[in-house]
PQR file of N, CA, C, O and H, with PARSE charges and radii, in Angstrom:
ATOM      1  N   UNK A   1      -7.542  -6.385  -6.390 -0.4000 1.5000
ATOM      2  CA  UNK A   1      -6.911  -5.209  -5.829 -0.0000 2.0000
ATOM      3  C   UNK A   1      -7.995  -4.185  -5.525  0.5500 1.7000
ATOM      4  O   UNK A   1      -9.010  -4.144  -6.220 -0.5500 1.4000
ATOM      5  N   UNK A   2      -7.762  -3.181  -4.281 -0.4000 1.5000
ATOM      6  CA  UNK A   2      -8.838  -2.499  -3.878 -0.0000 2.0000
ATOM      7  C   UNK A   2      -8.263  -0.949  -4.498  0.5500 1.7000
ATOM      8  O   UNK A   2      -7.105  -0.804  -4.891 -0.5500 1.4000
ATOM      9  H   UNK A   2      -6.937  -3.214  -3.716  0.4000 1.0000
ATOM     10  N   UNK A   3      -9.015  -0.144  -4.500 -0.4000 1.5000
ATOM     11  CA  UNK A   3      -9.013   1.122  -4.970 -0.0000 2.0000
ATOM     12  C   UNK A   3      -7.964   1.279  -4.427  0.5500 1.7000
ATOM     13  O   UNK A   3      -6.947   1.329  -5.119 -0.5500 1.4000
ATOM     14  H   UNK A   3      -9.955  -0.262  -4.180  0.4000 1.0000
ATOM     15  N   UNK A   4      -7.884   1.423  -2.826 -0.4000 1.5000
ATOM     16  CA  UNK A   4      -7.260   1.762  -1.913 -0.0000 2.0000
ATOM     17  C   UNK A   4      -5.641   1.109  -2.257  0.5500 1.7000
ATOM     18  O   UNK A   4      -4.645   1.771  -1.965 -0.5500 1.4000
ATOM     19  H   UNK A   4      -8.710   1.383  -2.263  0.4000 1.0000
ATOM     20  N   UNK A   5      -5.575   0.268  -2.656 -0.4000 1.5000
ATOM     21  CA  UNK A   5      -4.265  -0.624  -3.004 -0.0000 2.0000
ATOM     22  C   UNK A   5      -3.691   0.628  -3.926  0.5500 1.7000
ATOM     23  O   UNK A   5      -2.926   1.546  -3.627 -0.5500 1.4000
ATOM     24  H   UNK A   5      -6.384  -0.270  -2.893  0.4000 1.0000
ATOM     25  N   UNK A   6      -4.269   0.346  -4.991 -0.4000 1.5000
ATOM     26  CA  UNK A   6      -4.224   1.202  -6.403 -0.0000 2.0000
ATOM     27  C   UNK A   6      -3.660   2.214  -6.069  0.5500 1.7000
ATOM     28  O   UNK A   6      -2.613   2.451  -6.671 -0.5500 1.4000
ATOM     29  H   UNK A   6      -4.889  -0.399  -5.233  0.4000 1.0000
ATOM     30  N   UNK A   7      -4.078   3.134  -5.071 -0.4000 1.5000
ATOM     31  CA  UNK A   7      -3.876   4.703  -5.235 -0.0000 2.0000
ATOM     32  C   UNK A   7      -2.364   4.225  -4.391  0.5500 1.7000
ATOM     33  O   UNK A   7      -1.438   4.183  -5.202 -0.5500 1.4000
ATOM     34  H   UNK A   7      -4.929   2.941  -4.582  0.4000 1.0000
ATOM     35  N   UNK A   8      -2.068   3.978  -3.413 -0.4000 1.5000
ATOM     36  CA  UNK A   8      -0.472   3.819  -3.166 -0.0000 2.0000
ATOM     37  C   UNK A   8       0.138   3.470  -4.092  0.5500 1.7000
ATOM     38  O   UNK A   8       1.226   4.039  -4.185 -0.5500 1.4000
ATOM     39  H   UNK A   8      -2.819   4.012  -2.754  0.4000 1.0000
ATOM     40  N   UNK A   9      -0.139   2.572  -5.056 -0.4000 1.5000
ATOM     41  CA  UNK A   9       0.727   2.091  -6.305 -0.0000 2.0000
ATOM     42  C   UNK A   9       0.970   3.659  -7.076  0.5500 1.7000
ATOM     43  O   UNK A   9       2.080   4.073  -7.410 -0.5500 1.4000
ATOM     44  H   UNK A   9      -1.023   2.110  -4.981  0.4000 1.0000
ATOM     45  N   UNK A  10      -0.215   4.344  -7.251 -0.4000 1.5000
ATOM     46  CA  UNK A  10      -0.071   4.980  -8.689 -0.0000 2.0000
ATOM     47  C   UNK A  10       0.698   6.323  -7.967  0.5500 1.7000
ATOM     48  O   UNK A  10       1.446   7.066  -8.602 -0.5500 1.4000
ATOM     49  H   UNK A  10      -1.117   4.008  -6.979  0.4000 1.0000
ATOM     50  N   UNK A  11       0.357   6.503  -6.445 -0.4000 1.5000
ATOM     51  CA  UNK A  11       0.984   7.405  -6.150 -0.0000 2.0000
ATOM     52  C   UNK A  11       2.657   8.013  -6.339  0.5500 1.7000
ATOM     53  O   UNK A  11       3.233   9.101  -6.344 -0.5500 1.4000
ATOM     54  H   UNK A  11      -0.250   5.900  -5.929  0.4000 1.0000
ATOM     55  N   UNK A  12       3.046   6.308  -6.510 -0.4000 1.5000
ATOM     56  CA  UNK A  12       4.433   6.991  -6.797 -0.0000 2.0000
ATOM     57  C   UNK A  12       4.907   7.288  -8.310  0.5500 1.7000
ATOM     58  O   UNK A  12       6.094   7.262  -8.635 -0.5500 1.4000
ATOM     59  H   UNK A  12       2.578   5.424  -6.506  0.4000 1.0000
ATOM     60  N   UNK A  13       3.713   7.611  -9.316 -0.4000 1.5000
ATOM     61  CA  UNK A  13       4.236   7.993 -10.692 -0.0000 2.0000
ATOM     62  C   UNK A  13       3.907   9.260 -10.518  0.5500 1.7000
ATOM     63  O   UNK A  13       2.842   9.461  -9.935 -0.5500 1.4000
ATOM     64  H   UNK A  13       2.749   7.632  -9.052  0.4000 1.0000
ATOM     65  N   UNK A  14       4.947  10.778 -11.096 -0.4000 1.5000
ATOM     66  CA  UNK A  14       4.592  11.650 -10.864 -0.0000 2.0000
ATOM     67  C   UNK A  14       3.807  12.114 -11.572  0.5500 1.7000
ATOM     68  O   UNK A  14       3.387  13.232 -11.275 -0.5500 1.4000
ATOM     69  H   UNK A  14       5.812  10.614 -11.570  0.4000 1.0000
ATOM     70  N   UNK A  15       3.294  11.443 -12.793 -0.4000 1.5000
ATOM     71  CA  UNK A  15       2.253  11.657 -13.659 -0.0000 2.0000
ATOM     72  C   UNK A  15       0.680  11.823 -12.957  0.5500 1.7000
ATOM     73  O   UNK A  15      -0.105  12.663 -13.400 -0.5500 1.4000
ATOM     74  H   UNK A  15       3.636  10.535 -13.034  0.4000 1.0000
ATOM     75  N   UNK A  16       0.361  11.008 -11.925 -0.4000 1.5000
ATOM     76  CA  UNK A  16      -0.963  11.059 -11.105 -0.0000 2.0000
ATOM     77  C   UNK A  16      -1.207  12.352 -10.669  0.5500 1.7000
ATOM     78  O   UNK A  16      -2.320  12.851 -10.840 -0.5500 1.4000
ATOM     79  H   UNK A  16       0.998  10.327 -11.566  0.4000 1.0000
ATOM     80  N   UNK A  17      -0.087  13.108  -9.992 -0.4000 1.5000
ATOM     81  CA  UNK A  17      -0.555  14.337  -9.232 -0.0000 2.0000
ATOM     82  C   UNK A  17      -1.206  15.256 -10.045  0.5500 1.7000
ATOM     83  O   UNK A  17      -1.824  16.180  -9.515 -0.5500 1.4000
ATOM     84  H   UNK A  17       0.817  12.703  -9.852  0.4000 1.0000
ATOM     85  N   UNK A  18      -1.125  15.057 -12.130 -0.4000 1.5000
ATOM     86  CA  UNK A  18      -0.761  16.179 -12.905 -0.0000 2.0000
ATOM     87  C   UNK A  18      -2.141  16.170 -13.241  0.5500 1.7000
ATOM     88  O   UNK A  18      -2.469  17.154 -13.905 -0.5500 1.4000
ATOM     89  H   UNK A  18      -0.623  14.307 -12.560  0.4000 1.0000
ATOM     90  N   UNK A  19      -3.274  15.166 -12.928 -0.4000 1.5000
ATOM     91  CA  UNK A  19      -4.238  14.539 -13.435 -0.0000 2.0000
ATOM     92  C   UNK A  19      -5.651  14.969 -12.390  0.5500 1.7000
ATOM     93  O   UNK A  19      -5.832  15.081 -11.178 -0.5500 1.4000
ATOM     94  H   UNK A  19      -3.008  14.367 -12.389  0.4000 1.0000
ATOM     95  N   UNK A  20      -6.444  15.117 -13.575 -0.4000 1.5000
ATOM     96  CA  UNK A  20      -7.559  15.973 -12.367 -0.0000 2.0000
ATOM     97  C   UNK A  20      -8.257  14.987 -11.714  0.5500 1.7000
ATOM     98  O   UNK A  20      -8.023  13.791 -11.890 -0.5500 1.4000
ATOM     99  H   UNK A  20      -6.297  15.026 -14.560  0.4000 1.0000
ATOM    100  N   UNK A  21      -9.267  15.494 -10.823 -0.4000 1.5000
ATOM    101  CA  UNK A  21      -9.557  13.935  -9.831 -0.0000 2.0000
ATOM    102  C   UNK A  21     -10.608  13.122 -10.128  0.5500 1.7000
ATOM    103  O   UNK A  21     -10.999  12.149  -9.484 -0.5500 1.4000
ATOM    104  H   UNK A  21      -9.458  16.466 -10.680  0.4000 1.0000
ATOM    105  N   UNK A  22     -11.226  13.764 -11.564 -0.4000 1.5000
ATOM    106  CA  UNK A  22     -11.986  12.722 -12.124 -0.0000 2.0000
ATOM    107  C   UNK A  22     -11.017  11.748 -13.352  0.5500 1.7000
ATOM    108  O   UNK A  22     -11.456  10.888 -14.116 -0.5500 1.4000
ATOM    109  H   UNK A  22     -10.908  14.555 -12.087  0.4000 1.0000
ATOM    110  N   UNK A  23     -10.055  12.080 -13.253 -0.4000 1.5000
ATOM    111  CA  UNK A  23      -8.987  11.433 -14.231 -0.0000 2.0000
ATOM    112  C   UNK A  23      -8.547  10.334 -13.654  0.5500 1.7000
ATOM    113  O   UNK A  23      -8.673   9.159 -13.997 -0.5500 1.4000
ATOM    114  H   UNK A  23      -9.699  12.778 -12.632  0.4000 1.0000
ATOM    115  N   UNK A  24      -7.840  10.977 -12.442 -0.4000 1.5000
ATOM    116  CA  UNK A  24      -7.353  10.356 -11.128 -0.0000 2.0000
ATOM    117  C   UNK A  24      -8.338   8.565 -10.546  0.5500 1.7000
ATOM    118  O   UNK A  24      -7.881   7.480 -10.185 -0.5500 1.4000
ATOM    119  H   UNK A  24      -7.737  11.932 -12.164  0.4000 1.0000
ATOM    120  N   UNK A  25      -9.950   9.132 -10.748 -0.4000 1.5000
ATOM    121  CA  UNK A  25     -10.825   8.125 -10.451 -0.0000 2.0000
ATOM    122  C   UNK A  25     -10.399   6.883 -11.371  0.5500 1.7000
ATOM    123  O   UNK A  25      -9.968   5.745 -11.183 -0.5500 1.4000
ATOM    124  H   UNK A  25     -10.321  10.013 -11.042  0.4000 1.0000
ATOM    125  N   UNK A  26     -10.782   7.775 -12.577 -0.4000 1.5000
ATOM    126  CA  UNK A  26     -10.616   6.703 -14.043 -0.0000 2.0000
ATOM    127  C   UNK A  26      -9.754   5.656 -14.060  0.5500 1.7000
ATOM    128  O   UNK A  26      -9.891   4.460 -14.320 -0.5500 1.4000
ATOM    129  H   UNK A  26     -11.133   8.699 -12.729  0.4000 1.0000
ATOM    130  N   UNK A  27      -8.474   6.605 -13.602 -0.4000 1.5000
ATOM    131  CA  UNK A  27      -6.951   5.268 -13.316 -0.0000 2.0000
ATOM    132  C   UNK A  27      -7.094   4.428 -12.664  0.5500 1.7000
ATOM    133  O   UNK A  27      -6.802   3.252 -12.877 -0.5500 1.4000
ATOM    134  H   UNK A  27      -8.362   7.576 -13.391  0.4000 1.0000
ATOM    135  N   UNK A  28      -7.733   5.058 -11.445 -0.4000 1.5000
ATOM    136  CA  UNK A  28      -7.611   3.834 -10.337 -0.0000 2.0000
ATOM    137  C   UNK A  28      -8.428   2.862 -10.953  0.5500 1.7000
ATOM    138  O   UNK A  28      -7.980   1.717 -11.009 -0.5500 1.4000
ATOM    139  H   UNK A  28      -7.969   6.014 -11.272  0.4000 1.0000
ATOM    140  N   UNK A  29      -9.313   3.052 -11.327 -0.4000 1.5000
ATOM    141  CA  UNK A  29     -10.498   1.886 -11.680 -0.0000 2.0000
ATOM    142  C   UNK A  29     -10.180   0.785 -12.701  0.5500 1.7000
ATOM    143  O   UNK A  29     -10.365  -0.432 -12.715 -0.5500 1.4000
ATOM    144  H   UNK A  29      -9.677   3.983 -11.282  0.4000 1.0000
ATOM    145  N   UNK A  30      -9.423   1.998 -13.872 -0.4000 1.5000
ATOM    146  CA  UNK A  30      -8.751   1.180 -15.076 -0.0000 2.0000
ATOM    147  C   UNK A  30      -7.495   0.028 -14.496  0.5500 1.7000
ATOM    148  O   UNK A  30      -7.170  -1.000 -15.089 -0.5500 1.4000
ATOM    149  H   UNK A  30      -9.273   2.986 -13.861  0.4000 1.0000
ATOM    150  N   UNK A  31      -6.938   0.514 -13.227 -0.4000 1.5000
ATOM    151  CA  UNK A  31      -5.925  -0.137 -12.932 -0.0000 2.0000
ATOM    152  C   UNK A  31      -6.348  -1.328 -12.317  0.5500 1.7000
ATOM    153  O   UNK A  31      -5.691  -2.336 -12.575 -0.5500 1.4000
ATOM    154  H   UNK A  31      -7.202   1.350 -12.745  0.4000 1.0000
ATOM    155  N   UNK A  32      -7.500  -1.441 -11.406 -0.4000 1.5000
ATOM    156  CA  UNK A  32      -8.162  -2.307 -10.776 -0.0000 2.0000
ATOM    157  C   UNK A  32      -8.511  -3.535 -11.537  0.5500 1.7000
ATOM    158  O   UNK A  32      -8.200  -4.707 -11.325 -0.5500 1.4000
ATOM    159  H   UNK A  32      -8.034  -0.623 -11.196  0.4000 1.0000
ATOM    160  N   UNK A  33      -9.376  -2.881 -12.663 -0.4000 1.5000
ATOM    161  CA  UNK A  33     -10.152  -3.868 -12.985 -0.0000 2.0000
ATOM    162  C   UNK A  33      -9.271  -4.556 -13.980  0.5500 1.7000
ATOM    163  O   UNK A  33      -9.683  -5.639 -14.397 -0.5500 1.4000
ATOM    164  H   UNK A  33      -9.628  -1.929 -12.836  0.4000 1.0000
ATOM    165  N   UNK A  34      -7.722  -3.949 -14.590 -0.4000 1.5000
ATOM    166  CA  UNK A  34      -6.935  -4.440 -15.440 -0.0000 2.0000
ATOM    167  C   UNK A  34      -6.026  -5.653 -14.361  0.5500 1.7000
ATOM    168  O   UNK A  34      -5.877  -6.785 -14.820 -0.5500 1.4000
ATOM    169  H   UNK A  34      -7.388  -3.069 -14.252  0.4000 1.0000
ATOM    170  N   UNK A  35      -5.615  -5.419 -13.341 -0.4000 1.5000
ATOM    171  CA  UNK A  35      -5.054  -5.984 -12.323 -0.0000 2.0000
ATOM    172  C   UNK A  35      -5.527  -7.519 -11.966  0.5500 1.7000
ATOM    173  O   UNK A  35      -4.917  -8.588 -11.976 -0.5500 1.4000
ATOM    174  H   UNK A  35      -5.736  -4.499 -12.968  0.4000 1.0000
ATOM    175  N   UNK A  36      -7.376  -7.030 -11.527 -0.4000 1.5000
ATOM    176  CA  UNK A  36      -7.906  -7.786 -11.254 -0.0000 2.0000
ATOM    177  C   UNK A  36      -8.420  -9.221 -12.353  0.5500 1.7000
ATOM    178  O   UNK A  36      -8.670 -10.404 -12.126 -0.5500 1.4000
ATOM    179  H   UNK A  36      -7.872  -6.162 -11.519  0.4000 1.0000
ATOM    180  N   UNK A  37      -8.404  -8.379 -13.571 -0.4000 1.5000
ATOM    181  CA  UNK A  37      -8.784  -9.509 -14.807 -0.0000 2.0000
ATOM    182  C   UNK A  37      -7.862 -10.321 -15.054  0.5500 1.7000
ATOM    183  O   UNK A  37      -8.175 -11.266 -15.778 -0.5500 1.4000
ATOM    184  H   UNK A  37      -8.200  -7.417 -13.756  0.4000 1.0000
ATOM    185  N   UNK A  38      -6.131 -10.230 -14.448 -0.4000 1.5000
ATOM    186  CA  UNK A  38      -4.855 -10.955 -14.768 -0.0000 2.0000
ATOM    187  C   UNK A  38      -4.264 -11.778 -13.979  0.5500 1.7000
ATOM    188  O   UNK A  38      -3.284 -12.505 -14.144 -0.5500 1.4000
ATOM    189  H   UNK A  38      -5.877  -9.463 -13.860  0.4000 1.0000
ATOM    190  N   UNK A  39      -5.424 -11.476 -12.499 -0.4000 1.5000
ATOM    191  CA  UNK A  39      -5.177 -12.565 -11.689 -0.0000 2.0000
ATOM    192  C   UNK A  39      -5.085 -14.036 -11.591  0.5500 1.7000
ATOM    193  O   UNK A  39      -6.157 -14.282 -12.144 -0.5500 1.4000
ATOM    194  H   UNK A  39      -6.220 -10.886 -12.365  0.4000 1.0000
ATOM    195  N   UNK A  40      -4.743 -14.853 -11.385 -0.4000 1.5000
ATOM    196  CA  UNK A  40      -5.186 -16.443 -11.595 -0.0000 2.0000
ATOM    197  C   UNK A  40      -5.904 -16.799  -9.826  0.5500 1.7000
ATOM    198  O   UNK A  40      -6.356 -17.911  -9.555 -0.5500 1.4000
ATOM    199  H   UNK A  40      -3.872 -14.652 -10.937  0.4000 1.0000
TER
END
């Protein structure tokens, strides 16, 4: 999954907007690389 994927996903929790944009980075990345490690 690309960053770019990520941020449409997370966009729709209203929790993201509340989050500063180095927070914001963190997620996406955490989400990526959690995404990406569960792939087959």
């Amino acid at each position: 999954m690309s960053p770019r994927e990520a941020i449409r996903i997370l966009m729709f929790s209203p929790i993201y907007f509340r989050l500063s944009t180095s927070q914001r980075w963190q997620l996406v990345r955490e989400y990526c690389q959690r995404f990406n490690s569960c792939r087959i």
